[in-house]
C-alpha positions, 0 to 999 in steps of 0.5 A: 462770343459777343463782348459787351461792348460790341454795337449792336443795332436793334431795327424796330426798337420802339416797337413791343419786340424791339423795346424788349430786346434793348431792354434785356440787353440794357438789364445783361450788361450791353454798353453800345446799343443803337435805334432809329424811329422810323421818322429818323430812318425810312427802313424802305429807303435803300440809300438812307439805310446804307447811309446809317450803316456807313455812320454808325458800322454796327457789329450785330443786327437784330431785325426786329422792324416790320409791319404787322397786324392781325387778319383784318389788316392782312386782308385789307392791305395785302400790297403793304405787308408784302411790300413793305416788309420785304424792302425793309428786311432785303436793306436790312440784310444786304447792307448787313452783308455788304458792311460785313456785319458778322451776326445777324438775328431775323425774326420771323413768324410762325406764319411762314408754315403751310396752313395744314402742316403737321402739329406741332410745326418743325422747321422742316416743313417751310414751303411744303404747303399753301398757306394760310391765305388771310396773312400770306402777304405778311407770310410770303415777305418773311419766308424770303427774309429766312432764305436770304438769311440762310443763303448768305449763312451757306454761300458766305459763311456768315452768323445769320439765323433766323428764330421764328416766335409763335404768337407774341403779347406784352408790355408795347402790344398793339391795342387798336382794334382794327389792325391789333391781334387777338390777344391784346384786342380781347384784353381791350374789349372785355376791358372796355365792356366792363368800363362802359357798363360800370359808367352806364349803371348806378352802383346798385346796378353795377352789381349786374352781369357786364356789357357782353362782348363779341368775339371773332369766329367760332373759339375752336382754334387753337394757338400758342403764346408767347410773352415778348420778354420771353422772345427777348430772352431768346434772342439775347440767348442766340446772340451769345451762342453759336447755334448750329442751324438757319431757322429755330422756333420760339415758343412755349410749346403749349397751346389753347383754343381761342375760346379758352384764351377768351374765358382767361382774359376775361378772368384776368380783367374781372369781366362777368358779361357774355361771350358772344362768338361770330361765326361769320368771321374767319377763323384762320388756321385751325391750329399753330402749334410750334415745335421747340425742340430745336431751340430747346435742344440748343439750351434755351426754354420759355420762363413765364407762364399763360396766365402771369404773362396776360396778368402782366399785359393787362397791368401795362394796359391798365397803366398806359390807357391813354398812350397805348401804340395804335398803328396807323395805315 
């Protein structure tokens, strides 16, 4: 059992997971928690990161640092996402093995399995297919960050796991257009449709239809969501308990297509416009639905509903406009 006390290190504490996890930690009593900006530690650099753990000899890790972004990014900057991720995980979890920190939280992504793998998708079939070719850099980083995690769990005996969320959104999300996924860069165009047509008409005018918006691909896809509170939650969970496994999903077990995910943002933000789907643009993996019967088996569940949870997203956008995280290339 992990005390209170215990020091613990969140890698990426800034980011939408990192700043969930130390604030439910915070909210459940944990006294020791530790973060660095990436100005103050390069996670890339080998030296400064066993510098840091030297310093500070933290007892847990919880690697929550990565680069993200949605398929545009992916595609344009396939070197970096590969690259970069895994010099950030392979420091994270070799010094981690080397200072003997005994529990380490990996988090992955549910991009790591085969692009037509069996729904819902179980542990079970990492590595069993191709993958999704416009995120298989990010992909490809993350299923070597799994393995070292379960090689060093079965030839050291050490607590490291690995949980694997579905499709996060929440509070800190990454709104910028070009490199945000589809969640938080729906919420900002019907948003933003809605404000340039209620600037550009007179208030009798307002009353008409707003400015449409432009989706990407056709809305048949279908995915799961998971509100980042809810992957807090989970991981605070897996850092008191025991699990028996390597690598567990995180999700809420219930998916939707893209076109209905659509139809609820633009309910939420109270967008009247037309939707208008690109079908030139791709559309992904046609379904990314997670299996949770593991992570459910092992006593934990998802506690905030679709709907709640973009209502509370779009609260947190509504309010923090004008410092929304852009991530920059």
């Amino acid at each position: 059992m992990i005390n209170n006390n215990a020091k613990i290190y969140i890698a990426g504490h800034r980011g939408m997971v990192g700043s969930a996890i130390w604030r439910d930690l915070e909210a459940k009593g944990y006294t020791n928690l530790v973060g660095r900006t990436s100005s103050q530690l390069d996670l890339r650099n080998r030296e400064a990161v066993e510098a840091f753990f030297a310093q500070e000899k933290p007892d847990v890790v919880i690697d929550a640092a990565a680069r993200v972004g949605g398929i545009l990014a992916n595609n344009d900057y396939p070197y970096q996402f590969l690259m970069e991720n895994m010099q950030i995980q392979n420091n994270l979890i070799d010094t981690s093995l080397s200072t003997d920190v005994q529990k380490f939280i990996f988090l992955g992504s549910s991009c790591i399995y085969p692009k037509l793998a069996p729904q819902p998708l179980k542990e079970e079939y990492l590595l069993t297919g191709p993958l999704e070719p416009t995120n298989e850099w990010y992909a490809i980083a993350k299923i070597t960050g799994v393995k070292a995690c379960e090689a060093i769990r079965k030839q050291f005996g050490k607590d490291y796991i690995s949980l694997m969320p579905t499709n996060l959104y929440g509070p800190y999300d990454n709104f910028d257009l070009n490199t945000s996924h589809v969640l938080p860069a729906m919420i900002r165009k019907f948003h933003e449709a809605k404000q340039s047509h209620l600037s550009m008409l007179s208030e009798v005018e307002a009353e008409k239809e707003h400015l449409p918006v432009t989706l990407w691909g056709s809305g048949t896809p279908m995915r799961e969501f998971l509100f980042v509170e809810d992957l807090a939650d989970a991981v605070v969970y897996a850092l008191e308990n025991q699990f028996q496994d390597n690598l567990y999903n995180v999700g809420t077990g219930v998916d939707l297509t893209i076109k209905e995910l659509a139809e609820l943002i633009q309910q939420t933000v109270s967008h009247t416009g037309e939707i208008i789907w690109d079908a030139g643009k791709p559309d992904g993996t046609p379904r990314k639905l997670m299996d949770v019967s593991k992570m459910t088996d092992a006593g934990w569940k998802a506690k905030v509903g679709l709907e709640e949870g973009i209502k509370r997203t779009y609260e947190w956008f509504l309010e923090n406009q004008e410092t929304f995280k852009q991530v920059k290339i």
